[in-house]
TIDRENKOL-36563 format. One record per residue: residue in three letters; residue number from 0; x, y, z of N, C-alpha, C, O in turn. Coordinates in steps of 0.1 Angstrom, whole numbers, plus 5000, padded with zeros to 4 digits. Example, Ala and Ser with C-alpha at 12.3 -4.5 7.8 and 13.67 -1.06 7.14 Angstrom:
BEGIN
REC,rest,nr,n.u,n.v,n.w,ca.u,ca.v,ca.w,c.u,c.v,c.w,o.u,o.v,o.w
REC,ALA,0,5132,4943,5078,5123,4955,5078,5132,4967,5078,5142,4967,5085
REC,SER,1,5128,4978,5071,5137,4989,5071,5129,5000,5079,5134,5011,5080
END
This chain:
BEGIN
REC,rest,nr,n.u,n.v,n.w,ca.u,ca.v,ca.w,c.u,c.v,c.w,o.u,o.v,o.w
REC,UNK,0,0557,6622,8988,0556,6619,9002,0542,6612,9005,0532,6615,8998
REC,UNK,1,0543,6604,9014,0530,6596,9013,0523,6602,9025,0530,6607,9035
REC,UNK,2,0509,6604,9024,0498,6607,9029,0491,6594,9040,0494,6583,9035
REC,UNK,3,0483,6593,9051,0476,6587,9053,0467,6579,9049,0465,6568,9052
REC,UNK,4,0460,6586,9039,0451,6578,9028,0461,6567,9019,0456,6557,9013
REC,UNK,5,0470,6569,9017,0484,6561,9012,0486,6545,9018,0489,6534,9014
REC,UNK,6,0485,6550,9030,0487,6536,9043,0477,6529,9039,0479,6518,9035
REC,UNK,7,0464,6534,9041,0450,6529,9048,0444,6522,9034,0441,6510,9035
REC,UNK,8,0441,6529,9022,0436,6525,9015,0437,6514,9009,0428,6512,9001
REC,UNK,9,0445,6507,9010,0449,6499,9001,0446,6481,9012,0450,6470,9008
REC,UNK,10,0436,6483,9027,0434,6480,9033,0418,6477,9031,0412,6466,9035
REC,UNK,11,0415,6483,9028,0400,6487,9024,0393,6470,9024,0390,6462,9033
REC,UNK,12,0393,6469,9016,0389,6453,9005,0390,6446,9020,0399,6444,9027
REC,UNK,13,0378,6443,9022,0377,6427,9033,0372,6434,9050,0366,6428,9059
REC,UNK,14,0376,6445,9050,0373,6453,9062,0357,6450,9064,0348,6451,9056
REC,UNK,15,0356,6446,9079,0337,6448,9079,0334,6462,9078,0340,6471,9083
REC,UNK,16,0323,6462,9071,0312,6470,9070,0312,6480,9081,0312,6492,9078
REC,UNK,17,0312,6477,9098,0310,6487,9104,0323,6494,9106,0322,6504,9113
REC,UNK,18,0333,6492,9103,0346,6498,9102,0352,6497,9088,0363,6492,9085
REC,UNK,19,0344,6503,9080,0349,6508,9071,0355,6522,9070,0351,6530,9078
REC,UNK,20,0367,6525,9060,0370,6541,9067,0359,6551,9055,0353,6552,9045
REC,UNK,21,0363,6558,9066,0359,6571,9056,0364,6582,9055,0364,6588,9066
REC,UNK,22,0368,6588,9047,0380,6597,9048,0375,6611,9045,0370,6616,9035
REC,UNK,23,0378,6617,9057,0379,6633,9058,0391,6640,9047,0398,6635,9039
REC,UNK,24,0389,6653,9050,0398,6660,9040,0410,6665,9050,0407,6669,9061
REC,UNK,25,0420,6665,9048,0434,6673,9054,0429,6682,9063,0423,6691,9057
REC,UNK,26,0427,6684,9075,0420,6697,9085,0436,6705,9088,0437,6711,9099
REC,UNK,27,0446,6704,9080,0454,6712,9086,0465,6711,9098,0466,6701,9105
REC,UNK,28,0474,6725,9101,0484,6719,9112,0490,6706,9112,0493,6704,9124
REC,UNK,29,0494,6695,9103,0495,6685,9102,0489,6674,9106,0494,6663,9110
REC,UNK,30,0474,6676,9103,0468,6666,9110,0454,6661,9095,0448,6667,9087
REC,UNK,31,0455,6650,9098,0443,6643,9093,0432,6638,9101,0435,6635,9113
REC,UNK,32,0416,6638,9096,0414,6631,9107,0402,6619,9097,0401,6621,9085
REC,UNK,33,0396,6610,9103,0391,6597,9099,0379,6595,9106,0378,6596,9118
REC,UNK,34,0367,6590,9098,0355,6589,9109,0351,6573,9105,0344,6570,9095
REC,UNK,35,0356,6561,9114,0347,6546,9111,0332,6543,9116,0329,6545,9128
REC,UNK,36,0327,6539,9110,0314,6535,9114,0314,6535,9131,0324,6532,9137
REC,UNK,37,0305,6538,9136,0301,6533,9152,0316,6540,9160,0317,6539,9172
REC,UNK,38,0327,6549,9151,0336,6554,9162,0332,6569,9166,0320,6574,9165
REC,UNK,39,0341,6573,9171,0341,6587,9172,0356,6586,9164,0366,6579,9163
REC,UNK,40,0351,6602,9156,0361,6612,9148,0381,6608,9156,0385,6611,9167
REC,UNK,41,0388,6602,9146,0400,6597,9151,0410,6608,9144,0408,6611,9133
REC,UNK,42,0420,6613,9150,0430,6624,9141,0443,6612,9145,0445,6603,9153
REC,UNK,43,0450,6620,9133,0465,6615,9132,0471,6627,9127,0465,6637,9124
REC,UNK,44,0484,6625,9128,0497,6631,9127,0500,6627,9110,0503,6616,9105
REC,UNK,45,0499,6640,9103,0509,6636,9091,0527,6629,9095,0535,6634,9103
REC,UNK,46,0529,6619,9086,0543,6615,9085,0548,6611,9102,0558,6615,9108
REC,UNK,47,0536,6602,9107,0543,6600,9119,0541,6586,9119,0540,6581,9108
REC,UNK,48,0540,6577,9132,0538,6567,9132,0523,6560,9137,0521,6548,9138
REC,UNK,49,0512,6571,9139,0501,6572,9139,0489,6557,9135,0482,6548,9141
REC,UNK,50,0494,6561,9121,0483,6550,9110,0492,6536,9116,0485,6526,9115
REC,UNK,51,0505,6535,9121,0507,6519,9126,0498,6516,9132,0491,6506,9129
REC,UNK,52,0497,6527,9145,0488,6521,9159,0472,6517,9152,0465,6507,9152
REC,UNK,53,0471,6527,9148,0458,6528,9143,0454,6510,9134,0445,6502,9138
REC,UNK,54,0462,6508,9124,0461,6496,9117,0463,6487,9126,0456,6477,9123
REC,UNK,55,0471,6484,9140,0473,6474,9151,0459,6472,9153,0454,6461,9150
REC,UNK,56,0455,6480,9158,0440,6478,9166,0433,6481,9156,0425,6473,9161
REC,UNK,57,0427,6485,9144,0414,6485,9138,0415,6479,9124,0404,6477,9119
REC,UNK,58,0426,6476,9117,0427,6468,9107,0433,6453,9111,0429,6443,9104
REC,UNK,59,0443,6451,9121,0447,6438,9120,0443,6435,9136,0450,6427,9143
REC,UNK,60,0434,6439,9141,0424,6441,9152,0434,6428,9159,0431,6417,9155
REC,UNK,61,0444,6431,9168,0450,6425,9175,0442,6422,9188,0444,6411,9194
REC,UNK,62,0430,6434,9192,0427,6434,9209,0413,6428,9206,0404,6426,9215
REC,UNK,63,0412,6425,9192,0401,6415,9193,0400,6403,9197,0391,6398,9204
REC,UNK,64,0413,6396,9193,0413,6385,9196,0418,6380,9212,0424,6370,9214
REC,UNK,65,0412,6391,9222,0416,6389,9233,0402,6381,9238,0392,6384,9232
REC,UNK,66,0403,6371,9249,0388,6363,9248,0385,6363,9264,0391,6354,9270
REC,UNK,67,0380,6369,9269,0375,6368,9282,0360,6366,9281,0353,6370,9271
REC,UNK,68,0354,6360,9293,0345,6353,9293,0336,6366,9305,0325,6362,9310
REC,UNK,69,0340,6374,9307,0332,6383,9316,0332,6401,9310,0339,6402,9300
REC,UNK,70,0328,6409,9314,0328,6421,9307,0331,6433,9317,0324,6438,9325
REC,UNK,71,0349,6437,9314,0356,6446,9320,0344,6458,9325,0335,6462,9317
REC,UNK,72,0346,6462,9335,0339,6475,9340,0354,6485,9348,0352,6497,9350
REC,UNK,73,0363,6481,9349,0379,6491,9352,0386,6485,9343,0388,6473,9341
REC,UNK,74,0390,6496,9337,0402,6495,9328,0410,6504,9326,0406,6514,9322
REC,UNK,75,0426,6502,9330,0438,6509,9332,0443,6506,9321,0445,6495,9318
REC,UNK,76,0448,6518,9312,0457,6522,9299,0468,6525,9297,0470,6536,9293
REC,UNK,77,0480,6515,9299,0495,6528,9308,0505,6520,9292,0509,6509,9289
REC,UNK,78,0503,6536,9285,0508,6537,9274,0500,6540,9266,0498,6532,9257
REC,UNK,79,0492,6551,9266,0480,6555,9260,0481,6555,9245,0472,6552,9238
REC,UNK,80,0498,6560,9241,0497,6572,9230,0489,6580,9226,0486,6590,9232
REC,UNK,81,0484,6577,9213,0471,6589,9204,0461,6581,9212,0454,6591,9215
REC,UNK,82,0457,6573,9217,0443,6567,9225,0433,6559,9218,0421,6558,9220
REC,UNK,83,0446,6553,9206,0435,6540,9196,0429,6529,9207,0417,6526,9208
REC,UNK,84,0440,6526,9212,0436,6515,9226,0420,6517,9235,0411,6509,9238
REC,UNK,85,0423,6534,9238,0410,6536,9247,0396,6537,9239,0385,6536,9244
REC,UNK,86,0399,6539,9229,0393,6539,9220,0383,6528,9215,0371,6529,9212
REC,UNK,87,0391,6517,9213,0389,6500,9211,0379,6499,9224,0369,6493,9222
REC,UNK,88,0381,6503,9237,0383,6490,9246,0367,6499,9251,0360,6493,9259
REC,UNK,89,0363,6516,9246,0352,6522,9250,0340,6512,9240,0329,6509,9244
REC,UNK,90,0346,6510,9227,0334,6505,9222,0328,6491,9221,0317,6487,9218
REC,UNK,91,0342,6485,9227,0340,6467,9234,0334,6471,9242,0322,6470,9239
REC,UNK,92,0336,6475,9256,0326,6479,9274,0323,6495,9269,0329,6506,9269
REC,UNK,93,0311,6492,9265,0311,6512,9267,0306,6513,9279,0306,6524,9285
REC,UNK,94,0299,6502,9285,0301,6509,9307,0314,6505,9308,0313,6498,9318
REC,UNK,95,0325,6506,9304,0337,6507,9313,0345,6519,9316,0348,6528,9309
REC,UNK,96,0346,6518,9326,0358,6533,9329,0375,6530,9324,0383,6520,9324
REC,UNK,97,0375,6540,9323,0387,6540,9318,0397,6549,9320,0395,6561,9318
REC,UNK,98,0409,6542,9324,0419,6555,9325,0431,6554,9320,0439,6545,9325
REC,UNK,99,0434,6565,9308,0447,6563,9299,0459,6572,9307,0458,6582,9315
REC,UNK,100,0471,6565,9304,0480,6572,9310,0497,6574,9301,0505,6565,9299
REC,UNK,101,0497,6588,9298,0504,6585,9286,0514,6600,9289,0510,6611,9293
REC,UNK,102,0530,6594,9285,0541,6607,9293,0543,6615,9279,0551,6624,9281
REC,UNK,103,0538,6615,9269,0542,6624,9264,0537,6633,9257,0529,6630,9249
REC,UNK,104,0542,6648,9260,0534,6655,9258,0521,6657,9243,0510,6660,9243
REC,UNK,105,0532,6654,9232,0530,6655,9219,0520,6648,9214,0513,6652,9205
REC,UNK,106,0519,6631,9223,0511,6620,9223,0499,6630,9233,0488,6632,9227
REC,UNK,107,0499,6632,9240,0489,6633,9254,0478,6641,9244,0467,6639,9241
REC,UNK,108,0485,6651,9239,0478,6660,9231,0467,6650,9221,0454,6651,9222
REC,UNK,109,0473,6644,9213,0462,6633,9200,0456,6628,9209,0444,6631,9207
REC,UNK,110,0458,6619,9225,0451,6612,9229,0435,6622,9235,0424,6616,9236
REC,UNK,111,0437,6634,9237,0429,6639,9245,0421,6642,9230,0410,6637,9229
REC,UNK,112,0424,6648,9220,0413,6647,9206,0410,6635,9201,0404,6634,9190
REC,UNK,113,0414,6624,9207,0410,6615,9203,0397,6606,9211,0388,6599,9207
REC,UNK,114,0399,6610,9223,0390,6605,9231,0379,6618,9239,0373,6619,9250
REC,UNK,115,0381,6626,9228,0374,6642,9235,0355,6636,9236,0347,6641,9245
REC,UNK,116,0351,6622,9224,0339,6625,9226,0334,6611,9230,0323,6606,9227
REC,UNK,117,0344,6607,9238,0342,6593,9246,0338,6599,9261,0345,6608,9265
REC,UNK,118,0328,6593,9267,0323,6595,9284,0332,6582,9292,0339,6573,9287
REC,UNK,119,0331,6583,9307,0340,6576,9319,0351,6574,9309,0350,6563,9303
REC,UNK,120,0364,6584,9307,0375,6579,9310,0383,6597,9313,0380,6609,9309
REC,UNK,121,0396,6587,9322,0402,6598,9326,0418,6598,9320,0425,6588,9320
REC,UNK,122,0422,6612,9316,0430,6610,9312,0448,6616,9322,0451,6625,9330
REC,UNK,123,0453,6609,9320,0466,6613,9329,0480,6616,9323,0488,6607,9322
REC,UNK,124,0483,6629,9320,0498,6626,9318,0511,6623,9323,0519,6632,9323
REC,UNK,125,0514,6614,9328,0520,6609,9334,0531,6596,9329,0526,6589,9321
REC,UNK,126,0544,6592,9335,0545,6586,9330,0541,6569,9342,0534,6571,9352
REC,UNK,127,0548,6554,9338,0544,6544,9346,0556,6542,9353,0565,6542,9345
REC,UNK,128,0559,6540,9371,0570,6534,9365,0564,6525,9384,0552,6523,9386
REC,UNK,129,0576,6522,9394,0571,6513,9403,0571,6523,9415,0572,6518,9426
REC,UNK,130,0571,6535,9414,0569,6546,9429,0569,6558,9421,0572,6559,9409
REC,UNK,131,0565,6566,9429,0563,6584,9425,0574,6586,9425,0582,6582,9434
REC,UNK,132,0578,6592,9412,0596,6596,9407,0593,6604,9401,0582,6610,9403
REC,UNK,133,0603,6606,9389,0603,6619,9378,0612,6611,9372,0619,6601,9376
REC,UNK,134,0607,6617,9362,0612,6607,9343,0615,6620,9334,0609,6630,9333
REC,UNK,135,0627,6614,9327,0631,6618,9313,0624,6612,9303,0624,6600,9303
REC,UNK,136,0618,6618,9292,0617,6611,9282,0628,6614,9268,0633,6624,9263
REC,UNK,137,0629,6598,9266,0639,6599,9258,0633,6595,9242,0625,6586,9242
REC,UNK,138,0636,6599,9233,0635,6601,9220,0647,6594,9210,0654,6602,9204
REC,UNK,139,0649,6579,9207,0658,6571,9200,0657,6576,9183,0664,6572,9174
REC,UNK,140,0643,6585,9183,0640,6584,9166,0635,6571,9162,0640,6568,9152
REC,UNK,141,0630,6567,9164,0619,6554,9158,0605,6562,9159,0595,6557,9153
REC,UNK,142,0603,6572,9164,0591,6575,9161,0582,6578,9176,0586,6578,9187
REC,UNK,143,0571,6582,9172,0562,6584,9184,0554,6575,9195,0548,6578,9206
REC,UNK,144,0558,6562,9189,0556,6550,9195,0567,6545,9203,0565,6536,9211
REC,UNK,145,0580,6552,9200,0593,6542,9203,0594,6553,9215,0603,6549,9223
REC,UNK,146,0589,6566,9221,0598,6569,9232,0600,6561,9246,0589,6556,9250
REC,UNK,147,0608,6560,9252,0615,6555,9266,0614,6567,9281,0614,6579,9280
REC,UNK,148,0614,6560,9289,0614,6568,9298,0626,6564,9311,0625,6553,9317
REC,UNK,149,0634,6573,9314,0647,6571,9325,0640,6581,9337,0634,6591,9337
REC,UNK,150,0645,6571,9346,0643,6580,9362,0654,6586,9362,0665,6582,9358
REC,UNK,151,0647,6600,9369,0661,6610,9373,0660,6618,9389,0649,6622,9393
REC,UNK,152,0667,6620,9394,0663,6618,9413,0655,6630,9417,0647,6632,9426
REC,UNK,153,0660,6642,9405,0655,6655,9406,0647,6658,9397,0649,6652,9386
REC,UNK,154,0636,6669,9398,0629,6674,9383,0635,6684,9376,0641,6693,9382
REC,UNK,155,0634,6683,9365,0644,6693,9355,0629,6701,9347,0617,6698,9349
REC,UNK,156,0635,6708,9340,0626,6716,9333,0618,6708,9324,0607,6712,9321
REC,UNK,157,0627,6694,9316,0619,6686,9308,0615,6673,9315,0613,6664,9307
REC,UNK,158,0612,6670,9330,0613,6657,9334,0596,6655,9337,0593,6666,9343
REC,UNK,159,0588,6649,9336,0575,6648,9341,0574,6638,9351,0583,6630,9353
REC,UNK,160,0559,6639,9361,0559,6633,9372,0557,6614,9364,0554,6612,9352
REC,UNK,161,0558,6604,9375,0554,6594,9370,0548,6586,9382,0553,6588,9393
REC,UNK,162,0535,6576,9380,0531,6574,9390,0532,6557,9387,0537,6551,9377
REC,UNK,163,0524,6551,9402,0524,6534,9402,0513,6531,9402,0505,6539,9407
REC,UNK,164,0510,6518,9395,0501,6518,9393,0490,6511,9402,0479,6508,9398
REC,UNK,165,0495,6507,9422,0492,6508,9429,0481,6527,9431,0470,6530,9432
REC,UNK,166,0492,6534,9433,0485,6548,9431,0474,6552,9426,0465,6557,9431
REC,UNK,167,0475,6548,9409,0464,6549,9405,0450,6544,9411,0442,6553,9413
REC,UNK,168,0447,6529,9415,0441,6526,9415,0433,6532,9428,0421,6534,9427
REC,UNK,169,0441,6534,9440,0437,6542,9452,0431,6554,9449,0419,6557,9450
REC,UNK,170,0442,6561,9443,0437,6578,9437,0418,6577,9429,0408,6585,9430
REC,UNK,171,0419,6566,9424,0409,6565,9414,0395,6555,9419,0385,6552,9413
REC,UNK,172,0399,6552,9429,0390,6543,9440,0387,6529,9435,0377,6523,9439
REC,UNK,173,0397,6524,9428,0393,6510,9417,0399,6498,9427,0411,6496,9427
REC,UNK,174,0389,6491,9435,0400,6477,9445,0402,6470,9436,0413,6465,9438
REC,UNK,175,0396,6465,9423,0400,6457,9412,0401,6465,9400,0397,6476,9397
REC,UNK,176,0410,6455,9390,0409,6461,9377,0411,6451,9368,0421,6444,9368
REC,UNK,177,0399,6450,9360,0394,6442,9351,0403,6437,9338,0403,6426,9332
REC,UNK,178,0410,6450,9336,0422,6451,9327,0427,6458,9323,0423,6467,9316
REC,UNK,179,0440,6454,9327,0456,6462,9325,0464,6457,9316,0470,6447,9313
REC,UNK,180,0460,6475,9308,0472,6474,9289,0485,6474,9297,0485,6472,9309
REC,UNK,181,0494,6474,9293,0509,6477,9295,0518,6480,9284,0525,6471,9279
REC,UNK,182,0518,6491,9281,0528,6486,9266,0536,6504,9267,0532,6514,9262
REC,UNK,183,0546,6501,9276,0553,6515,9283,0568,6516,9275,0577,6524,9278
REC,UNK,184,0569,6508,9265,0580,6513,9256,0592,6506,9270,0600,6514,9275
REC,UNK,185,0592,6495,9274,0607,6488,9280,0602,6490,9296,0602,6480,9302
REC,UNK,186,0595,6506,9304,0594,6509,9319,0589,6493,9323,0595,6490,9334
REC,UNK,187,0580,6483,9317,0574,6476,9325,0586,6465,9331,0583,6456,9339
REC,UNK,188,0601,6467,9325,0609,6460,9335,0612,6468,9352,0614,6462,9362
REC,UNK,189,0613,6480,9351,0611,6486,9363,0596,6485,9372,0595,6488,9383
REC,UNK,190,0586,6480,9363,0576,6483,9368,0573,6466,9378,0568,6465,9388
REC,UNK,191,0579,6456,9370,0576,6442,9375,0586,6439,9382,0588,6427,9386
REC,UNK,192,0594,6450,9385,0606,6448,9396,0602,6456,9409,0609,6455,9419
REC,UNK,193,0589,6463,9409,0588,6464,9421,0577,6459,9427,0570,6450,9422
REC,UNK,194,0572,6466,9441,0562,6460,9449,0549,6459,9443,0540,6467,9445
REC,UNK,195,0550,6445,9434,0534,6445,9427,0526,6437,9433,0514,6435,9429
REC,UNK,196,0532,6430,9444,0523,6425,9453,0511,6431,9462,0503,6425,9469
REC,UNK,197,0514,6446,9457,0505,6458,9465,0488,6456,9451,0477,6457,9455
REC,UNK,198,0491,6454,9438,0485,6456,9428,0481,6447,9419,0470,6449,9413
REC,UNK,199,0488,6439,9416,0489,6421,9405,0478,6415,9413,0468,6414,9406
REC,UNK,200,0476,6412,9425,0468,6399,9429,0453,6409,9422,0444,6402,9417
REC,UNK,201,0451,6424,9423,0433,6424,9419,0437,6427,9405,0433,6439,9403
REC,UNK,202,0443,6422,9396,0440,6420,9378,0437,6408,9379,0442,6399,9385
REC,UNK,203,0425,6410,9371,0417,6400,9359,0425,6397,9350,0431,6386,9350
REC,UNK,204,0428,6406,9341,0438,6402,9326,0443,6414,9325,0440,6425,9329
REC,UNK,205,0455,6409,9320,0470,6418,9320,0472,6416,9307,0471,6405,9301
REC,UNK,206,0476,6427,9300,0477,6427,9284,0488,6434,9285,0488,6446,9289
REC,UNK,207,0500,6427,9281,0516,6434,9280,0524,6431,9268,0528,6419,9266
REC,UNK,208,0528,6443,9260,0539,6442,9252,0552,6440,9259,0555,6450,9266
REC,UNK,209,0558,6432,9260,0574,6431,9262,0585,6440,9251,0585,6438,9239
REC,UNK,210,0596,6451,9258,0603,6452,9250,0617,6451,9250,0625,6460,9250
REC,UNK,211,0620,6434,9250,0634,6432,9256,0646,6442,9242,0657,6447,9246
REC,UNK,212,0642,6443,9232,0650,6450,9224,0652,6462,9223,0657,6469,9215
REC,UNK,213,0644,6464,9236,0650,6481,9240,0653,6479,9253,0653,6490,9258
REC,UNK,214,0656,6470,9262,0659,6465,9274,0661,6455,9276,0651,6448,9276
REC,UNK,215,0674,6449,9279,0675,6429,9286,0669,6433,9298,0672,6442,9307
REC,UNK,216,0659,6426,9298,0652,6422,9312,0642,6422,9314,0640,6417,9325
REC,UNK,217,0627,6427,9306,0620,6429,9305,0611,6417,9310,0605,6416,9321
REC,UNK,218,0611,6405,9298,0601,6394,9303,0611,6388,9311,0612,6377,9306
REC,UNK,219,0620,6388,9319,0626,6378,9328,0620,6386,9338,0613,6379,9346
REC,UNK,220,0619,6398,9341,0612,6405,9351,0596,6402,9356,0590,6400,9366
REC,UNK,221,0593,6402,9342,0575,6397,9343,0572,6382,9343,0561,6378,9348
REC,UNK,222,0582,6374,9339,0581,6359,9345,0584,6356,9363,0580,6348,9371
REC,UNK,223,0593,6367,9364,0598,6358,9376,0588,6364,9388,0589,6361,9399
REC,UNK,224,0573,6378,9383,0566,6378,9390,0554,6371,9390,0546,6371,9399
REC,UNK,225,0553,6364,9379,0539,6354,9377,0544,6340,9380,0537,6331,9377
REC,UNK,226,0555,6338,9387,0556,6326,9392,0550,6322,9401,0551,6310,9404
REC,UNK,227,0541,6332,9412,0538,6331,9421,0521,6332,9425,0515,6332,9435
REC,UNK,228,0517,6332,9408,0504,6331,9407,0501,6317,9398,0509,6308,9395
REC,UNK,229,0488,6317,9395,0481,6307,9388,0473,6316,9375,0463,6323,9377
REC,UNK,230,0477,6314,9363,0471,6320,9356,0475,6309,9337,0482,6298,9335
REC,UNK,231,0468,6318,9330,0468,6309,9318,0471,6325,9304,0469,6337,9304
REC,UNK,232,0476,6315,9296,0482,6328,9286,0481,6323,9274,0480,6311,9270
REC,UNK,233,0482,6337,9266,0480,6338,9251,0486,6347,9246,0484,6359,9250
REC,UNK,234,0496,6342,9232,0500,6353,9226,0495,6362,9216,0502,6359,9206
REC,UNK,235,0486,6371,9213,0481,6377,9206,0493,6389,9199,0499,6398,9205
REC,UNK,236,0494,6384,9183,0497,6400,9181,0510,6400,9189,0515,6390,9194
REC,UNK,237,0516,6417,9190,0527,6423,9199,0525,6418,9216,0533,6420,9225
REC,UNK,238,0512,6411,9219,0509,6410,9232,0509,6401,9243,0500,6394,9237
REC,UNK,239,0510,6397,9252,0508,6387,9262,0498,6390,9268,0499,6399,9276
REC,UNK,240,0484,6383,9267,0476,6381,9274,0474,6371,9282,0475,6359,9278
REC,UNK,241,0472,6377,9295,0472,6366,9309,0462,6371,9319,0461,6382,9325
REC,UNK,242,0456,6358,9316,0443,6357,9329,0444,6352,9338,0443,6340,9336
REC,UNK,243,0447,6355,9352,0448,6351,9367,0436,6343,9367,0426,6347,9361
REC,UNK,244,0437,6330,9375,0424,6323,9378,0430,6324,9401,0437,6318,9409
REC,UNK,245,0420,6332,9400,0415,6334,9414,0415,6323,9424,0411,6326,9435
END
């Protein structure tokens, strides 16, 4: 069975210097953990899908090649997972605030040891969707990246709250936000289906995975809301990066 060090190492060769890994010992309960230059102490999940995220952002540094010309001070995270993302985006802006937002419990758990010794950010379990509901999370077996989330009218024993991300930003006193992740496993076709005209016009840059292959509808939902702005785009990686010009 392959190990973490199995994934990673063989990565090594070409890596800069200040992210080079360095590898801790097995700490148990199924967990590994990893210390890179200039990070804070990162854990993973034996035999999960952990070291993907992880290699997205710090080996094939996808959110590097995002290029803005000003320096985020709000930043909203909706799809936190383990919290590689918040992670990246504390040591790009370390004055930025930050707030992850992630439905699942198993996830919420890595994200909060992963970001235990990062300052301004907040963490939310919650899921995203376009009004205050309650969500199922659904589990297809792809892994800890692949869960989905369905509205259901009532709360059940397994359903958690989900909020908008108009909400957030009130709750959290933010009139703008510098930059909004999105990568909600398919929700962001519910999410660009509703009143985002309450929220879209104060983003800077919008960073969204589309996942029409777990949903038809996804980017026809998120095109047919950016018709009505002025902005410019780039595909990075799994992502759509789009900058509103004001």
């Amino acid at each position: 069975m392959k190990s973490l060090k199995d994934y990673v190492k063989p990565y090594i060769k070409g890596v800069p210097l200040d992210t080079r890994y360095l590898f801790k010992k097995d700490i148990g309960k199924g967990l590994f953990k990893i210390k890179l230059n200039s990070y804070p102490t990162l854990y993973f999940r034996k035999d999960s899908t952990d070291v993907k995220v992880f290699n997205q952002i710090f080996y094939w540094k996808e959110y590097d090649l995002i290029n803005i010309d000003f320096t985020p001070k709000t930043i909203i995270d909706c799809g936190a997972n383990i919290g590689m993302f918040a992670v990246w985006a504390k040591r790009r802006f370390p004055e930025s605030r930050v707030i992850s937002v992630e439905p699942s419990t198993a996830n919420f758990e890595m994200l909060k040891m992963n970001t235990q010794e990062l300052s301004s950010i907040t963490l939310l379990q919650k899921g995203i969707w376009n009004k205050t509901t309650n969500l199922e999370i659904i589990d297809d077996g792809d892994g800890e990246w692949q869960f989905y989330t369905v509205e259901v009218p009532e709360p059940t024993p397994t359903s958690i709250s989900a909020i908008c991300i108009n909400d957030i930003m009130q709750q959290y006193d933010m009139p703008e936000v510098d930059m909004l992740k999105i990568d909600i496993e398919s929700a962001e076709k519910e999410v660009f289906e509703g009143d985002t005209d309450k929220w879209l016009p104060k983003v800077k840059v919008l960073v969204v995975e589309l996942h029409d292959r777990m949903k038809k509808g996804c980017t026809k939902s998120l095109f047919k809301v950016l018709d009505k702005y002025e902005y410019s785009m780039e595909v990075m990686g799994e992502n759509l990066v789009i900058t509103f010009h004001k």
